[in-house]
BALO-923430 format. One record per atom (N, C-alpha, C, O): x, y, z; residue in three letters. Coordinates in steps of 0.2 Angstrom, whole numbers, padded with zeros to 4 digits, always signed. Each point is the difference from the previous one (the first is absolute). Last residue first. Example, Ala and Ser with C-alpha at 12.3 -4.5 7.8 and 13.67 -1.06 7.14 Angstrom:
! residues 2
+0064-0011+0035ser
+0004+0006+0001ser
-0004+0005+0003ser
+0003+0006+0001ser
-0001-0034-0001ala
-0004+0006+0000ala
+0004+0006+0000ala
+0005-0001+0003ala
//
This chain:
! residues 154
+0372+0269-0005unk
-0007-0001+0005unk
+0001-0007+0001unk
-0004-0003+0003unk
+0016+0014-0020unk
+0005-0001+0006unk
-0005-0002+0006unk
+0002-0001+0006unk
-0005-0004-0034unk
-0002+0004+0004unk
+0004-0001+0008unk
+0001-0006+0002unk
+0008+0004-0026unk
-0001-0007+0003unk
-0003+0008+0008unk
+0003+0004+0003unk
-0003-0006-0034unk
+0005+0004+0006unk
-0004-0005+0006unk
-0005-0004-0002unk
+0001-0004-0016unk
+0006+0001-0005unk
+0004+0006+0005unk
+0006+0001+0001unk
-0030-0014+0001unk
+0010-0003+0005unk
+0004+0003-0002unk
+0005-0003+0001unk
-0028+0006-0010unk
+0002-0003-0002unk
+0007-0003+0003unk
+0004-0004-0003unk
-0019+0019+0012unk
-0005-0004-0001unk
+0007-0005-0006unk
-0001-0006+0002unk
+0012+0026+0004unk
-0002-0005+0006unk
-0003-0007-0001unk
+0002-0005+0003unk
+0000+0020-0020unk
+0006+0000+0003unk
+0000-0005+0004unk
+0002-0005+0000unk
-0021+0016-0005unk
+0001-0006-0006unk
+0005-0002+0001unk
+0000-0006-0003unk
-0005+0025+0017unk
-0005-0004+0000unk
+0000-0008-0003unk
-0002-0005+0003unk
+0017+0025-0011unk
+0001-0003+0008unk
-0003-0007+0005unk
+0003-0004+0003unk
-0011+0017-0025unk
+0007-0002+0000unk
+0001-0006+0005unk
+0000-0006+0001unk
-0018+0022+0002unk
-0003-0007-0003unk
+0006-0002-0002unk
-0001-0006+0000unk
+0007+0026+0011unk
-0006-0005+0004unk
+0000-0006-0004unk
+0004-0004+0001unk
+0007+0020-0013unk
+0004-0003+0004unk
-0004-0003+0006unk
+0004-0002+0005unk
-0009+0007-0032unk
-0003+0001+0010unk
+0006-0004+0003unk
+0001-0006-0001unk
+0003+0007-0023unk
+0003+0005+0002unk
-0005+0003+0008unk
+0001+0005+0003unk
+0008-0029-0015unk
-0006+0003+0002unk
+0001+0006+0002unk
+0005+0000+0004unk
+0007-0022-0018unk
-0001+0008+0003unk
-0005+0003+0001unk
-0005+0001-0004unk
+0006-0030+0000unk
+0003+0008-0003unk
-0002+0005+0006unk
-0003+0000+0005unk
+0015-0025-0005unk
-0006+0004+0004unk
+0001+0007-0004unk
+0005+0004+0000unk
+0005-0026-0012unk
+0001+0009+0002unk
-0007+0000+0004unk
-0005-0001-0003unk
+0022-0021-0006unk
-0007+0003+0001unk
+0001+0007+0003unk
+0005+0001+0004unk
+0011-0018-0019unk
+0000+0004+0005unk
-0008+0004-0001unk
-0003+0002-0005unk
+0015-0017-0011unk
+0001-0003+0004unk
+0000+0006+0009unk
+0004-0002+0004unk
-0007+0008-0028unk
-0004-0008-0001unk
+0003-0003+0007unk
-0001-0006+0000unk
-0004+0030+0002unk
+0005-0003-0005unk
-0004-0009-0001unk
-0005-0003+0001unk
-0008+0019+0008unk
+0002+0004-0001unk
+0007-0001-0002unk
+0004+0005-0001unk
-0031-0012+0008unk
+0008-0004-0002unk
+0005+0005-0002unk
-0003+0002-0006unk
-0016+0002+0026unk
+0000+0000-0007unk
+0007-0002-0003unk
+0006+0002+0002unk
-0025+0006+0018unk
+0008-0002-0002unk
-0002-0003-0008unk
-0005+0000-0003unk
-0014+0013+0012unk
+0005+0000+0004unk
+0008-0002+0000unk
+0004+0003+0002unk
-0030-0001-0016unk
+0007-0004-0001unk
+0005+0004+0008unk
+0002+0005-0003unk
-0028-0007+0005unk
+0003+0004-0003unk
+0009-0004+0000unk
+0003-0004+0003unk
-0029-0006-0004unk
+0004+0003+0005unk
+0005+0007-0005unk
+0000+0002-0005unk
-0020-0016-0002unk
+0004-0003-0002unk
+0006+0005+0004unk
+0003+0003-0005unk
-0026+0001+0011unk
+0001-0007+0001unk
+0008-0003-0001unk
+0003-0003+0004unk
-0015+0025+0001unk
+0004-0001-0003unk
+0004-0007+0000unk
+0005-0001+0002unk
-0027+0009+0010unk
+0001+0005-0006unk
+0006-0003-0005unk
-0002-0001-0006unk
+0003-0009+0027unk
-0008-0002-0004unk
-0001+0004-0007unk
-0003-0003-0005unk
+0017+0012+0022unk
+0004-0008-0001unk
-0006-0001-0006unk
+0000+0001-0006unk
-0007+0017+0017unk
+0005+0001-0005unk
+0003-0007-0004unk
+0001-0001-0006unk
-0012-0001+0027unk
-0007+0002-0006unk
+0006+0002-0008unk
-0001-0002-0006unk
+0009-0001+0028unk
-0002-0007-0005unk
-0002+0002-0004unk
+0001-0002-0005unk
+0006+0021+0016unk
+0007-0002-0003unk
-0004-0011-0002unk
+0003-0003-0004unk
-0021+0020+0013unk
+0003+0001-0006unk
+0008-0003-0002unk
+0002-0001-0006unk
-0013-0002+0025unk
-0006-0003-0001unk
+0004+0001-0010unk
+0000-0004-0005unk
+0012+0012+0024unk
+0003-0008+0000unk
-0006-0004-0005unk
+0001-0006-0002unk
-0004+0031+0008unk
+0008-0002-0005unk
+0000-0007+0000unk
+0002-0002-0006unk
-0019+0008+0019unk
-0002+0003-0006unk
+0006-0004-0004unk
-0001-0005-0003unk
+0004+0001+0023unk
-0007-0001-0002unk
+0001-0001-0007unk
+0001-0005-0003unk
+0011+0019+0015unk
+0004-0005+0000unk
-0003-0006-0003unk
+0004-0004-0003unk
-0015+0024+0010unk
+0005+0001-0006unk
+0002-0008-0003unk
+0000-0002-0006unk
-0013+0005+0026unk
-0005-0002-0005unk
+0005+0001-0008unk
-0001-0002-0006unk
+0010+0001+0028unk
+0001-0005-0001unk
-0005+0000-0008unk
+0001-0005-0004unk
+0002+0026+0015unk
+0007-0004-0001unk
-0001-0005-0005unk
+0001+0000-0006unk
-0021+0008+0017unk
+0003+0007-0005unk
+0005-0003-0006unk
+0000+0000-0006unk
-0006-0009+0027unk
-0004-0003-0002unk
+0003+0005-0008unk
+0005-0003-0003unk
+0005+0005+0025unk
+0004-0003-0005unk
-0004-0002-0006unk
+0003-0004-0004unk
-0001+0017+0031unk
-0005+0000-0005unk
+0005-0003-0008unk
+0005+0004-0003unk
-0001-0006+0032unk
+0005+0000-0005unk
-0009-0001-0010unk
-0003-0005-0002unk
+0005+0001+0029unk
-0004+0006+0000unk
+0003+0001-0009unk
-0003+0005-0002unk
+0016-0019+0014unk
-0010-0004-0001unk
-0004+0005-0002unk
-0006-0002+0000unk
+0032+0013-0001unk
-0002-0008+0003unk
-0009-0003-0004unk
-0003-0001-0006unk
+0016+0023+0002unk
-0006-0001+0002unk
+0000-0007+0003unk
-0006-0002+0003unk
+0025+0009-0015unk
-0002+0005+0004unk
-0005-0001+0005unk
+0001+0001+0006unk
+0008-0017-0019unk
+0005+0004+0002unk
-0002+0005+0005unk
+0003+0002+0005unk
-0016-0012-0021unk
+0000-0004+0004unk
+0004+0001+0008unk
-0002-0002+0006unk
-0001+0013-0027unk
-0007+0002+0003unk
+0003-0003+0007unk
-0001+0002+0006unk
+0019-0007-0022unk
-0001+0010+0005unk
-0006-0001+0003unk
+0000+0002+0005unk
-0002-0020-0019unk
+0007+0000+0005unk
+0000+0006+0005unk
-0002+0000+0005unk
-0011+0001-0024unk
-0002-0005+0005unk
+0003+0000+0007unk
-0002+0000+0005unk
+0009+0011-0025unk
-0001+0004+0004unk
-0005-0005+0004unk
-0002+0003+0005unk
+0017-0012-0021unk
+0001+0004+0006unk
-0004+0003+0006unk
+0002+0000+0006unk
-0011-0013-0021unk
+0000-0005+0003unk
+0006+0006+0006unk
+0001+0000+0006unk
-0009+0008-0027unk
-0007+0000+0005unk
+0007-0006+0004unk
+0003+0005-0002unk
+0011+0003-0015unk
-0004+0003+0004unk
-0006-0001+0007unk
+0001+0003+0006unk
+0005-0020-0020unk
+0008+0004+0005unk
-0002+0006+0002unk
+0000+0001+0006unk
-0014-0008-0025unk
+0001-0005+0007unk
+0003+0001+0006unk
-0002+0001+0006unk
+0001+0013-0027unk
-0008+0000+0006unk
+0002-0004+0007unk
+0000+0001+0006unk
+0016-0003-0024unk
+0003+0003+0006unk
-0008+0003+0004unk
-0001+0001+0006unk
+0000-0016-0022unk
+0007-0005+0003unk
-0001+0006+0007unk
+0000-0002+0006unk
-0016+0008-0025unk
-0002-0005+0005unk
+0005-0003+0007unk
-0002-0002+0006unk
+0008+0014-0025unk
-0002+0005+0004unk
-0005-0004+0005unk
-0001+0002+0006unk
+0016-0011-0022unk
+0004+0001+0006unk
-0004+0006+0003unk
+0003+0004+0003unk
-0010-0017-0020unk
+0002-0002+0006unk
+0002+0002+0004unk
+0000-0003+0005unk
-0007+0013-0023unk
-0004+0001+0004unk
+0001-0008+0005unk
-0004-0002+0004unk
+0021+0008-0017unk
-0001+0009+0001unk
-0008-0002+0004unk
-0001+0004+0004unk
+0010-0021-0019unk
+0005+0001+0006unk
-0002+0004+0007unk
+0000-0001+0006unk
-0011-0002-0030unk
-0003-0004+0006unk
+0005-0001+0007unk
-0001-0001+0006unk
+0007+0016-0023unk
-0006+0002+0002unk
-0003-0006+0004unk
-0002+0002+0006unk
+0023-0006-0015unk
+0000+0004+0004unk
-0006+0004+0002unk
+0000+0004+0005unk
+0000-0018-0022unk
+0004-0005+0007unk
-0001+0004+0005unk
-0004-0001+0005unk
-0001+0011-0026unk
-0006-0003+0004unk
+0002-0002+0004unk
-0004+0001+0005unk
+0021+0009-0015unk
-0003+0002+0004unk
-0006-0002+0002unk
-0002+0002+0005unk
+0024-0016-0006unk
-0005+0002-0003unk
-0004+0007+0001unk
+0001+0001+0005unk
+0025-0012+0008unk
-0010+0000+0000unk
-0001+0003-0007unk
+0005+0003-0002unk
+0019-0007+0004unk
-0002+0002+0006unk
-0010+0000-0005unk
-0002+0000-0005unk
+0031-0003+0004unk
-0008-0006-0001unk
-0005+0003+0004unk
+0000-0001+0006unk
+0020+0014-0010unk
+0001-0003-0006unk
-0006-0006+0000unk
-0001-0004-0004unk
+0005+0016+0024unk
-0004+0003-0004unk
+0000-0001-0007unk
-0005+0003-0004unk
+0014-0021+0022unk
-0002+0005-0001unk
-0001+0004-0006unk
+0000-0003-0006unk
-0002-0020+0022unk
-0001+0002-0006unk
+0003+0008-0001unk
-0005+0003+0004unk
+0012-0028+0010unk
-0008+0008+0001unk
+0002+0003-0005unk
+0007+0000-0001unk
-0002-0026+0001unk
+0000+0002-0001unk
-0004+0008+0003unk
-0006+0000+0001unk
+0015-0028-0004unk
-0005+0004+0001unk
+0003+0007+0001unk
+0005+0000+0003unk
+0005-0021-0017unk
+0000+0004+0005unk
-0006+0003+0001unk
-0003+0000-0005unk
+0002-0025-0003unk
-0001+0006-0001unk
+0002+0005+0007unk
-0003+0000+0005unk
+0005-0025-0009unk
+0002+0005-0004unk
+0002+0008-0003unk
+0004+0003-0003unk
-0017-0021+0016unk
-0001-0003-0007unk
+0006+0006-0003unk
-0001+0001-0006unk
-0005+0001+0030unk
+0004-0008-0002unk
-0001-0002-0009unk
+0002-0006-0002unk
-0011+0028+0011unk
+0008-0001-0001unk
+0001-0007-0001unk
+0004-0001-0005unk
-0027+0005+0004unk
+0005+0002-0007unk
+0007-0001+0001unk
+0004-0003-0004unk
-0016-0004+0023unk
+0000-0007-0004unk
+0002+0006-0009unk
+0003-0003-0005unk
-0006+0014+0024unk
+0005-0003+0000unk
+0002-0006-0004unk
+0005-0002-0002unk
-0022+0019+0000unk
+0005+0004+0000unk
+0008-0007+0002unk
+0005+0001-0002unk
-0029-0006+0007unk
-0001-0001-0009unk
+0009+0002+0001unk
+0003-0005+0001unk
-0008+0005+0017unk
+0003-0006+0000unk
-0001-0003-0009unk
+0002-0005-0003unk
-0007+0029+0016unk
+0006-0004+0003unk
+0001-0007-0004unk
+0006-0001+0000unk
-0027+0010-0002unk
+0004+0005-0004unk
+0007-0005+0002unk
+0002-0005-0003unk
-0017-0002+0017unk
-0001-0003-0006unk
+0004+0005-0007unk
+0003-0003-0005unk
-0001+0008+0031unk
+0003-0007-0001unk
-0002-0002-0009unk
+0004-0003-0003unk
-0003+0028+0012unk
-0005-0005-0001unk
+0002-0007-0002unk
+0002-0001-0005unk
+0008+0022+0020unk
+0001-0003-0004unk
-0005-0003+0000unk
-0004-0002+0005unk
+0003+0024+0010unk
+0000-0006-0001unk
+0003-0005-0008unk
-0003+0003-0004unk
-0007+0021+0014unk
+0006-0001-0001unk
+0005-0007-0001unk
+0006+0000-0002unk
-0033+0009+0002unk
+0004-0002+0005unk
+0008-0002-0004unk
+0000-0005-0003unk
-0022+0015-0008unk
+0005+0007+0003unk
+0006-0003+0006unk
+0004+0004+0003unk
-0021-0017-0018unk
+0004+0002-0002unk
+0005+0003+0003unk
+0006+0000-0002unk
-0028-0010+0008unk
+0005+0001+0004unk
+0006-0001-0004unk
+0005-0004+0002unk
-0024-0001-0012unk
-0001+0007+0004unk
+0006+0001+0004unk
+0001+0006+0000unk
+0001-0011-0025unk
-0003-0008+0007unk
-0002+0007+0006unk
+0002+0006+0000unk
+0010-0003-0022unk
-0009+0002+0000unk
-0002-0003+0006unk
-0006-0001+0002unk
+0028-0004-0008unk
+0001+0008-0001unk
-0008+0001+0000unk
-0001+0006+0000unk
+0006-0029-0001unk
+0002-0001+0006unk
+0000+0011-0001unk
+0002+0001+0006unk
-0009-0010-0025unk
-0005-0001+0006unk
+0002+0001+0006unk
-0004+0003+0003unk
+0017+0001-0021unk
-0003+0003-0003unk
-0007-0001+0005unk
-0004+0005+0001unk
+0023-0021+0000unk
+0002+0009+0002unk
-0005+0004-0001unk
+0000+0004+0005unk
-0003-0024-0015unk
-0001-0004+0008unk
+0002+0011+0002unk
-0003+0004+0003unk
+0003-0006-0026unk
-0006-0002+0002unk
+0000-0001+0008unk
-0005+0002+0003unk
+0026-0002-0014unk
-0003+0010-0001unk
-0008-0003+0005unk
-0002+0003+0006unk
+0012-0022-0009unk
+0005+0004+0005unk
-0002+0008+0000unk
+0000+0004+0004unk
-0007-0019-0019unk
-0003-0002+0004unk
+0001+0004+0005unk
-0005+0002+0003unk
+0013+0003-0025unk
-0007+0002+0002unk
-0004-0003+0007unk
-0005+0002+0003unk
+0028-0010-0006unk
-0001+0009-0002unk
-0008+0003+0002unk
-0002+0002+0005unk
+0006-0026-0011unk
+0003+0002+0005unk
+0002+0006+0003unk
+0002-0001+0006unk
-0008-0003-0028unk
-0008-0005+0004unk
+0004+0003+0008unk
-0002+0005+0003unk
+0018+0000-0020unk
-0007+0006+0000unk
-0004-0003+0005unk
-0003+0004+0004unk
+0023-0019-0008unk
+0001+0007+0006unk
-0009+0006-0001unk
-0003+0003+0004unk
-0001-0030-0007unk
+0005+0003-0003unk
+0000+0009+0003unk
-0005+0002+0003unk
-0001-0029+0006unk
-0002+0007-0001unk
+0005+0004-0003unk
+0006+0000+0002unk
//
C-alpha cells in the first residue's frame, strides 16, 4: 500500500471512530493505534501539527458541526448525572437522553453526508505524518486521545 492508500485509510478509520456515538470517551482506538504504528515501523515520525498545518475551511465547517453534536452530548449526559445526583429514581432525564438521541442520530447521519472523510493527518515531510491543527480544543483533545498521541489517566 503506498503512503496516500494509507493516509486515506487512516484519515477514513478517524473520520468514523470522531462520528461513532461515544466519541466524547477519553479513550484510545486500537484501530487508529495500529494504522499510526505500523507508519512508525515503516519509518515514519508521527506528528501534532501546529498552525503551519492546520484544517481547511470546509474541514473546519464539517469540524464545527461535530463538535456541536460532541458537546450536545456531554452536555445532556452531564446533566443526567446531576438529575441522578439529586433526585435518585424520582430523577426526570427523558429531555436528556432525547438530546443525546438526537446528536448520536446526526454525528452518523453526517458520516453518510461525507463519505470521503476529512484529511486529519497528512504527510508533511517524506518521512513524517502531521495530526493537523485544530483551533477546538474539545475536538483537538478528542483526536489526541482517540489516537494515543496523549494517554487518558482513567
Amino acid at each position: 500500500m503506498t503512503i496516500e492508500e494509507q493516509l486515506a485509510h487512516l484519515n477514513k478509520v478517524t473520520w468514523i471512530v470522531m462520528t461513532e456515538p461515544d466519541v466524547n470517551s477519553k479513550t484510545f482506538n486500537i484501530n487508529i493505534i495500529n494504522i499510526l504504528n505500523d507508519l512508525y515501523k515503516d519509518g515514519y515520525l508521527i506528528c501534532v501539527g501546529d498552525k503551519e498545518h492546520s484544517y481547511s475551511i470546509g474541514e473546519l465547517r464539517a469540524i464545527d458541526r461535530l463538535v456541536a453534536w460532541i458537546t450536545q452530548i456531554n452536555y445532556a449526559q452531564n446533566e443526567i448525572e446531576d438529575q441522578i445526583a439529586k433526585y435518585e429514581d424520582d430523577a426526570e432525564t427523558d429531555k436528556f437522553d432525547d438530546m443525546i438521541d438526537e446528536a448520536e442520530e446526526g454525528l452518523i447521519a453526517y458520516r453518510k453526508l461525507h463519505p470521503d472523510a476529512i484529511d486529519f493527518f497528512i504527510q508533511t515531510e517524506w518521512n513524517k505524518i502531521t495530526l493537523k491543527y485544530c483551533p477546538y480544543h474539545l475536538f483537538q483533545e478528542l483526536l489526541l486521545y482517540k489516537s494515543g498521541l496523549i494517554k487518558s489517566c482513567l
